[in-house]
TORPA-234895 format. One line per 10 residues: number of its first residue (from 1); their letters; for each residue x, y, z of C-alpha. Coordinates in steps of 0.02 Angstrom, whole numbers, plus 32768, in hexadecimal, padded with zeros to 4 digits. Layout:
<nodes>
NUM	a	X Y Z ~ ...;
</nodes>
This chain:
<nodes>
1	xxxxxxxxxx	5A6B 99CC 88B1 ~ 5B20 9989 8897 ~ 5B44 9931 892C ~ 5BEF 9909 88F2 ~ 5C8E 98F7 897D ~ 5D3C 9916 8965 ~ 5DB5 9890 894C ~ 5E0F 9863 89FB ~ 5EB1 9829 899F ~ 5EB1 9879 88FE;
11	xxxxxxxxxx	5F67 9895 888C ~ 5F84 9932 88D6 ~ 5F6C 98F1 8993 ~ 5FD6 9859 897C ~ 6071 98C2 8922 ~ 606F 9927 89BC ~ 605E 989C 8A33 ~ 60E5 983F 89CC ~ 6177 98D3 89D9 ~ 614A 98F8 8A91;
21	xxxxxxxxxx	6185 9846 8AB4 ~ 622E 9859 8A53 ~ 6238 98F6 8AAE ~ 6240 98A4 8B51 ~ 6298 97FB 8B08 ~ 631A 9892 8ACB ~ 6311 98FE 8B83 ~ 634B 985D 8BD1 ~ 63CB 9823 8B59 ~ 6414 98CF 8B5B;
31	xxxxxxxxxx	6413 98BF 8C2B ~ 6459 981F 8C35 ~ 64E5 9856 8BC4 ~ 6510 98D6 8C35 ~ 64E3 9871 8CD6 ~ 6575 9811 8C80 ~ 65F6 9890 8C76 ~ 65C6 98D9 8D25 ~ 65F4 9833 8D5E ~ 6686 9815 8D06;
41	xxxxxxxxxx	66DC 98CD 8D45 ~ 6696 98A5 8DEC ~ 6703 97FA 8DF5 ~ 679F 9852 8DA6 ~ 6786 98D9 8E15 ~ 677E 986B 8EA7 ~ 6820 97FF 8E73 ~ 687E 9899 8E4F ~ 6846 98EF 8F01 ~ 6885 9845 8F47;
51	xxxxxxxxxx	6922 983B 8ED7 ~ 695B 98EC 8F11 ~ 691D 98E8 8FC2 ~ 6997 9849 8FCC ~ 6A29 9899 8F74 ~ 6A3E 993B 8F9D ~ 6A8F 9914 903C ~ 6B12 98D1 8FDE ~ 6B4F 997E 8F9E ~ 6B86 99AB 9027;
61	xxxxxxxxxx	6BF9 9937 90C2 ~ 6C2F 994B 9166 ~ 6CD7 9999 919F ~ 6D15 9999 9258 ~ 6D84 9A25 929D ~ 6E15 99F5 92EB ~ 6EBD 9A64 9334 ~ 6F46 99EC 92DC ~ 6FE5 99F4 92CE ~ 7077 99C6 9279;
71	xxxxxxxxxx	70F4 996B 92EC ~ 7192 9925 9294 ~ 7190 98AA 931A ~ 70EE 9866 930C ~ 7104 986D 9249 ~ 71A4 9819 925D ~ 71E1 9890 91CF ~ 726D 990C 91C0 ~ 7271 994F 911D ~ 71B2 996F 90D0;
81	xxxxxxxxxx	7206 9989 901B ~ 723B 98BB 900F ~ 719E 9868 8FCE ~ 71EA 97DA 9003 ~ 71D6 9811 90CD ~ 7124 9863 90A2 ~ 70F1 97B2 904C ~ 7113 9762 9106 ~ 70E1 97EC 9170 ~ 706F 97BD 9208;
91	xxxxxxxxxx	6FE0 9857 91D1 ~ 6F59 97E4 9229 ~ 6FC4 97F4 92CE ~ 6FCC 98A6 92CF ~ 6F0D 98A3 92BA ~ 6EFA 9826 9346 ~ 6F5F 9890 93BC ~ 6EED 9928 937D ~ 6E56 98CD 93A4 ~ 6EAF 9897 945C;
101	xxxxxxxxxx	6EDA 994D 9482 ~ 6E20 997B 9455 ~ 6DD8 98E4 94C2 ~ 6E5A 98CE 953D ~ 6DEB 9861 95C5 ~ 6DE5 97E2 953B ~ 6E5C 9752 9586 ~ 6E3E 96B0 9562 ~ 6E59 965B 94B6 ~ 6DB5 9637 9478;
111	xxxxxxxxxx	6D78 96D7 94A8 ~ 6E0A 9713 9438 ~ 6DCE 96A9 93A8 ~ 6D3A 96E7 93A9 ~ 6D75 979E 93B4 ~ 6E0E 9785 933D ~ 6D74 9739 92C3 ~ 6D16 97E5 92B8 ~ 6D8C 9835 9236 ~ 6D9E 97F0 9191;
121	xxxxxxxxxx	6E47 9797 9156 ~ 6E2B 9804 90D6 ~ 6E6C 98A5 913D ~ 6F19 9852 913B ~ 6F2D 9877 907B ~ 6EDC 9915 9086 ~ 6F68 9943 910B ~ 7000 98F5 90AF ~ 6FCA 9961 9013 ~ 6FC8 99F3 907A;
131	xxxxxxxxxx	7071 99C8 90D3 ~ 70BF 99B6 9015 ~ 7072 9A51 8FCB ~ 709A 9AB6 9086 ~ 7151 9A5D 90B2 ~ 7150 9AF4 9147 ~ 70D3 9AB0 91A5 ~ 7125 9A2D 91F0 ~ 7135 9A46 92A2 ~ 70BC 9AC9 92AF;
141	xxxxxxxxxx	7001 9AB7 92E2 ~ 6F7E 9AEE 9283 ~ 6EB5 9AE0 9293 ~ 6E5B 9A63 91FC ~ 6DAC 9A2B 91CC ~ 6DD9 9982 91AA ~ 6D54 98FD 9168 ~ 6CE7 9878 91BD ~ 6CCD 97E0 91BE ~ 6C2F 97BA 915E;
151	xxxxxxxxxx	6BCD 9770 91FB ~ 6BDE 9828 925E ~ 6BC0 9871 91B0 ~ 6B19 980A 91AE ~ 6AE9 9836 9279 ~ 6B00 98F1 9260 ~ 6A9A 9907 91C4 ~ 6A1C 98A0 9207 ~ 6A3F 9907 92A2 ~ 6A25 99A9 9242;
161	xxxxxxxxxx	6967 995A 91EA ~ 692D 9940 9299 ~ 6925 9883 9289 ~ 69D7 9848 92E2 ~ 69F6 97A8 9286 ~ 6A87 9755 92FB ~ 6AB4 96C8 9286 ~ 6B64 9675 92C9 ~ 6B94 972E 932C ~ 6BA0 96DA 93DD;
171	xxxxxxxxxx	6B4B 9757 946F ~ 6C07 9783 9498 ~ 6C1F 97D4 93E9 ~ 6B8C 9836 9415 ~ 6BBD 9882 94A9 ~ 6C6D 98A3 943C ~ 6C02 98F2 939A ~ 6B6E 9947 9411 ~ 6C38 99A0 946C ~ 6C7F 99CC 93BC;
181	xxxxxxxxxx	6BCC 9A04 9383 ~ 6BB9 9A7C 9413 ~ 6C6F 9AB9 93FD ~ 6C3E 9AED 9341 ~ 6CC1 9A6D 92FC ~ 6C5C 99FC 929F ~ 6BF8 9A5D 9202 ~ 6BD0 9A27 9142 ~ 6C38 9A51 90BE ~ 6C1E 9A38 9007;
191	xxxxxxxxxx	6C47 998E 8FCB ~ 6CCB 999B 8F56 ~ 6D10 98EE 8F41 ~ 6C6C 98BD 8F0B ~ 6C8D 98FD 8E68 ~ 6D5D 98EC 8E73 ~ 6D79 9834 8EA2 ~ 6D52 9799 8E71 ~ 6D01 9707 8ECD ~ 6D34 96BC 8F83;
201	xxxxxxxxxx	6CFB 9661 9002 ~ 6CD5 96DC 906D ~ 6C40 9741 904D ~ 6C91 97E7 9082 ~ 6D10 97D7 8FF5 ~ 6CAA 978B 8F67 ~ 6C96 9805 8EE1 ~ 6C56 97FE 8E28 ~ 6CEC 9835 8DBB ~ 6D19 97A4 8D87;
211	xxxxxxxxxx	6C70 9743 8D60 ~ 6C6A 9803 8D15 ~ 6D01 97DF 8C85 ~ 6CE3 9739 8C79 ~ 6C23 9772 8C33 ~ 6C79 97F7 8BC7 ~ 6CFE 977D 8B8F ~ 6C8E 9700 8B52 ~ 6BF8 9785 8B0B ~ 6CA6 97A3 8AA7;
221	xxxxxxxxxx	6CB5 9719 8A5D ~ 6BFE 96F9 8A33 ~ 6BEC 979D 89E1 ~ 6C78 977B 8989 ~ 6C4F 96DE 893A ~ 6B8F 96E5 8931 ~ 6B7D 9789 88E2 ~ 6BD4 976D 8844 ~ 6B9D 96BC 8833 ~ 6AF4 96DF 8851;
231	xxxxxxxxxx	6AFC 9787 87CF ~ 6B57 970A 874A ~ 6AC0 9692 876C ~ 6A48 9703 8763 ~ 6A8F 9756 86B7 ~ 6A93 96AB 867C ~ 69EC 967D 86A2 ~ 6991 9717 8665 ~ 69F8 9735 85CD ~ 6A47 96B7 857B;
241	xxxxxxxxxx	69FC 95FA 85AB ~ 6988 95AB 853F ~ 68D1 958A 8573 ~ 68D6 94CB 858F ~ 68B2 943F 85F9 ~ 6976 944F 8648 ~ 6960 9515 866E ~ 68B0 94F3 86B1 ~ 690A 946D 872B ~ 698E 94F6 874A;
251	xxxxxxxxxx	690A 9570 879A ~ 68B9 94E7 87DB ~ 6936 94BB 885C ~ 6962 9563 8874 ~ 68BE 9592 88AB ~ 68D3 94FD 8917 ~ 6970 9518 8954 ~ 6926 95B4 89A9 ~ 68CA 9569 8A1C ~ 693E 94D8 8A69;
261	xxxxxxxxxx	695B 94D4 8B05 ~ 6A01 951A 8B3E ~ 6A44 94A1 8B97 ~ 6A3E 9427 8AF7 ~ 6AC5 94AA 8AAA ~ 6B1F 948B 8B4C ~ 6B2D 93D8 8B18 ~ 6B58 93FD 8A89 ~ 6BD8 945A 8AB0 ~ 6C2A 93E3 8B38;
271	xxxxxxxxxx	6C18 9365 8AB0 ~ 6C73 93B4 8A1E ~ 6CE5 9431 8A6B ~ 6D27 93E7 8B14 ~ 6D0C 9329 8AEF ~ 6D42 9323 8A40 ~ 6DB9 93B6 8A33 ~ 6E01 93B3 8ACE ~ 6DD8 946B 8AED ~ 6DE4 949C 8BA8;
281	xxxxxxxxxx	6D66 94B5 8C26 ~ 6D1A 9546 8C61 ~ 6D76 95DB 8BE1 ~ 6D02 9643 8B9A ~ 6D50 961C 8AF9 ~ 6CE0 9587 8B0E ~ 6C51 95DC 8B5A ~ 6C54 965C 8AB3 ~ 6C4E 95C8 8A4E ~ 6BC2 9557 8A9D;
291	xxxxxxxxxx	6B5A 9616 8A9D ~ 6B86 9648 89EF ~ 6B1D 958C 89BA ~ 6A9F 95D7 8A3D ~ 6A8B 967E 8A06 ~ 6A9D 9661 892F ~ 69E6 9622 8917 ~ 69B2 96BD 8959 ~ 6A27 9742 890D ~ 6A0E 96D9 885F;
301	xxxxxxxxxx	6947 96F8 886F ~ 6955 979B 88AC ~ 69D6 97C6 881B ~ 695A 978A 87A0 ~ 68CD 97D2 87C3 ~ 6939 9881 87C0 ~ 6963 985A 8713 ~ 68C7 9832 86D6 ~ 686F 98D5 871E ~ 6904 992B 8692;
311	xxxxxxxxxx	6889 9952 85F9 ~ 6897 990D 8558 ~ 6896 99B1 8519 ~ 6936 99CF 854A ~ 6979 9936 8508 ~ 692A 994F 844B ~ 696A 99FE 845D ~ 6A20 99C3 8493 ~ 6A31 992B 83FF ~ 69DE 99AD 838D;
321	xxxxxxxxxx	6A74 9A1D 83A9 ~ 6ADB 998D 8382 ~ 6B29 994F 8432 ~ 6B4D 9891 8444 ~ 6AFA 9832 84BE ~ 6B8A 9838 8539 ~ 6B87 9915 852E ~ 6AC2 9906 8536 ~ 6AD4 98A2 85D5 ~ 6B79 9904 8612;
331	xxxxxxxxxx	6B48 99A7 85EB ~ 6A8E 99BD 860C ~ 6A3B 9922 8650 ~ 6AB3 9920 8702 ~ 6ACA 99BF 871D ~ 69F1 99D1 8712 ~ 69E1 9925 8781 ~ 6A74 9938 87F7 ~ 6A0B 999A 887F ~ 6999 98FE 888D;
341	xxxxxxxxxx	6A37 9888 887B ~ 6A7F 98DA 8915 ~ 69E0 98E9 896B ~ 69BE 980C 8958 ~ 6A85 9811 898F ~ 6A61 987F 8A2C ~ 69CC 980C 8A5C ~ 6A3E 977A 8A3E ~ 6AD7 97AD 8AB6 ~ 6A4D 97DB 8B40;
351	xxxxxxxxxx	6A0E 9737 8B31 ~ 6AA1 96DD 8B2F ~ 6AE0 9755 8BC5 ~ 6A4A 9710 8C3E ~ 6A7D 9653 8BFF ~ 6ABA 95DF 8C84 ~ 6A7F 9514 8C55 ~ 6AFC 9513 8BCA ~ 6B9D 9570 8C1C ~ 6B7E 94F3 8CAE;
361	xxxxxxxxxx	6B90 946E 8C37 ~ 6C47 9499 8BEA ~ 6C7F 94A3 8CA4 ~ 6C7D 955C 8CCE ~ 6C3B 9541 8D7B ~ 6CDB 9547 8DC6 ~ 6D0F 95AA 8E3F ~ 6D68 962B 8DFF ~ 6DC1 96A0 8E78 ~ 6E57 971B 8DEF;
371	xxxxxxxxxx	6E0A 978B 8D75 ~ 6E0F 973A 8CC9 ~ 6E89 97A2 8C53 ~ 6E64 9738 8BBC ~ 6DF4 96D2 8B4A ~ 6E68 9646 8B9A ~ 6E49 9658 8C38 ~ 6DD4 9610 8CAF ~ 6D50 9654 8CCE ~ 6C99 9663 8D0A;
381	xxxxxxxxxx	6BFC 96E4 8CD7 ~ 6B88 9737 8D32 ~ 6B00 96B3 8D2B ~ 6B66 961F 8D6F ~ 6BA7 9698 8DE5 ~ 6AD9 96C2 8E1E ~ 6AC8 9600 8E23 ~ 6B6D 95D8 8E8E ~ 6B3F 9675 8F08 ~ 6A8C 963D 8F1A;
391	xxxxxxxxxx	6AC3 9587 8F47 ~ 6B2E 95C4 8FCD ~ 6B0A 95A6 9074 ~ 6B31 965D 90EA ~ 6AB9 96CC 90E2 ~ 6B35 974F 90A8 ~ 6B35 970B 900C ~ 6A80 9720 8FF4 ~ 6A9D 97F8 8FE1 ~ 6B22 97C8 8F63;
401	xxxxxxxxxx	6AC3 9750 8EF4 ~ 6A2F 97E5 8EF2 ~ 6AA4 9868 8ED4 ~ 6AF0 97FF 8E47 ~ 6A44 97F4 8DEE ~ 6A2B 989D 8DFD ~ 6AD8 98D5 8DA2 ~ 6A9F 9823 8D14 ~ 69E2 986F 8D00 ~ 6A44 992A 8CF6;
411	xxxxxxxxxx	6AAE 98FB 8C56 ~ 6A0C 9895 8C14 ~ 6999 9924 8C16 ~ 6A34 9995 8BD9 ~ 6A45 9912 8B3B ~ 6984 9913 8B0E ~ 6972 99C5 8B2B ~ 69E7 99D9 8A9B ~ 69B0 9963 8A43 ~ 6914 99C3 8A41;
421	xxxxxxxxxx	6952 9A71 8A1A ~ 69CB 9A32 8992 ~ 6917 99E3 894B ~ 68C0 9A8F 8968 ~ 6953 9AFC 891E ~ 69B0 9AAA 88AE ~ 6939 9A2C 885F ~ 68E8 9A80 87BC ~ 6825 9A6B 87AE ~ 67DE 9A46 8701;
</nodes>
């Protein structure tokens, strides 16, 4: 009788046992990997949600109605079509009287202060504009949503969330704003000048246009420069250098040039083109030139590796036809690798449209209140304009330097999302 037992552990058993455990080492791997990504859109979700529930009140600002009207007297103006009287005229008087004729138990002068401090100074220009495009108003009243100042426009939002946030609105402005509010003469209106003016002091007329050129201005200037250089590099580099010790150091430093840190090109930069050359601070002339060194590393690799994705196919077929070297590269190796060359370039300006550590560098952390009109120009971008905002101390200031990296993360996704179509549509696969 064969009292023979089967093996425990034979092959067959310990195969099985042996992919069951990858199975599970590969189970896990594949859940931390998306554990990973949950937690990474989580987090980005959360710091957009934040982002935008900061912002959004920005979009829109508080106007105050008021019955106003034009009194040559109080103007101290007779003729409305001399710019030289409507440069002088006394606009913030005739809003003072409006705002006495609306509160007219308001006697003494601090009490005045306080209710003369409600409207923005800005309403005087608005009203002097309308006086010179309108010369028949003067002397006649008429009713105006004029804006406020940025401490009501801070209270009434607030106000509106349910979570009153008095700030330095004394309990006297309240009882004034809880009056108008009641009346229907305070509302929001879209915020305009946000997008139309540049930078002030006060909150309620800070806007984004110019930190807006200034970024366009000086993307200029980079594209400009680092596009062609780093194409010519790239050409260079793929077709015509050697293999040798020298090219090899060439790529090299490229390679490392990519990953400095920005703010070393910003030294740079103040080294060579404001210390040495004299150039002025804070131009974006300057600022396209310290982000054209910035952004070439990366428009050079990404230009290279579009020319080497060309196949050689095409290039035995070209010389076999009898082209040169300069029609093989002209006429058939560009035109095949320019929708990767633009796509490295598109990456490039995005990143070099988030930079801040160098511009701050070169000096373009002034404040900058006109609208540049020129490479020339002072000027300031978006970033620096984040960074100034966010170091601010009124809380107004805190919508505006949300809102403003909303409209900076709109034009970033809007530059990598075509990026990535012009890679999807344009860019021949082999």
């Amino acid at each position: 009788m064969n009292n023979a037992q089967p093996q425990k552990n034979s092959p067959a058993e310990r195969v099985q046992q042996s992919l069951k455990k990858r199975y599970r080492a590969e189970a896990r791997f594949r859940a931390f990997g998306a554990f990973s990504v949950i937690l990474g859109l989580a987090a980005l979700l959360v710091l957009f949600v934040k982002i935008i529930s900061s912002g959004i009140g920005a979009f829109q600002q508080t106007y105050i109605k008021l019955d106003l009207a034009y009194d040559e007297s109080v103007l101290g103006i007779s003729d409305p079509r001399d710019e030289d009287q409507l440069a002088v005229a006394n606009f913030e008087g005739a809003i003072r009287a409006a705002l006495l004729t609306r509160f007219p138990s308001v006697t003494a002068r601090s009490d005045k202060r306080a209710l003369y401090s409600m409207v923005s100074i800005a309403a005087a220009f608005e009203l002097q504009d309308e006086l010179r495009h309108a010369p028949d108003l003067l002397n006649k009243r008429r009713q105006y949503w004029l804006l406020a100042d940025d401490d009501l426009d801070t209270y009434f939002k607030s106000l509106k969330a349910g979570d009153p946030y008095l700030g330095r609105v004394s309990p006297q402005q309240v009882e004034w704003i809880t009056s108008l509010i009641e009346a229907g003469e305070v509302r929001k209106q879209f915020n305009r000048r946000f997008f139309t003016s540049g930078d002030s002091a006060e909150a309620e007329m800070a806007g984004i246009l110019g930190a807006l050129i200034g970024s366009l201005l000086t993307l200029a200037v980079t594209l400009v420069l680092s596009f062609p250089i780093g194409v010519g590099a790239a050409i260079y580099l793929e077709e015509y250098a050697p293999a040798n010790k020298f090219t090899d150091f060439i790529e090299v430093n490229i390679n490392n040039l990519a990953a400095v840190p920005s703010v070393i090109f910003g030294l740079l930069g103040l080294a060579i083109f404001l210390n040495m050359f004299g150039m002025p601070r804070s131009v974006p002339l300057v600022g396209g030139l310290v982000l054209t060194l910035m952004t070439l590393p990366t428009i050079i690799i990404s230009s290279r590796a579009a020319i080497k994705s060309v196949p050689q196919s095409i290039r035995d077929a070209a010389l076999g036809m009898g082209a040169s070297k300069m029609q093989l590269i002209l006429h058939h190796v560009l035109p095949l690798a320019m929708p990767g060359m633009l796509t490295g370039a598109i990456i490039g300006m995005a990143q070099a449209l988030g930079e801040t550590a160098p511009l701050l560098m070169i000096g373009m952390v002034a404040f900058i209140v006109d609208i540049p009109g020129s490479i020339d120009d002072p000027a300031t971008v978006l970033p620096v304009q984040i960074f100034l905002w966010a170091d601010s101390p009124e809380r107004a200031f805190v919508e505006r330097t949300s809102a403003a990296i909303m409209v900076l993360l709109g034009f970033l996704i809007a530059m990598n999302a075509l990026a990535i179509w012009l890679r999807q549509h344009l860019e021949k696969r082999w």
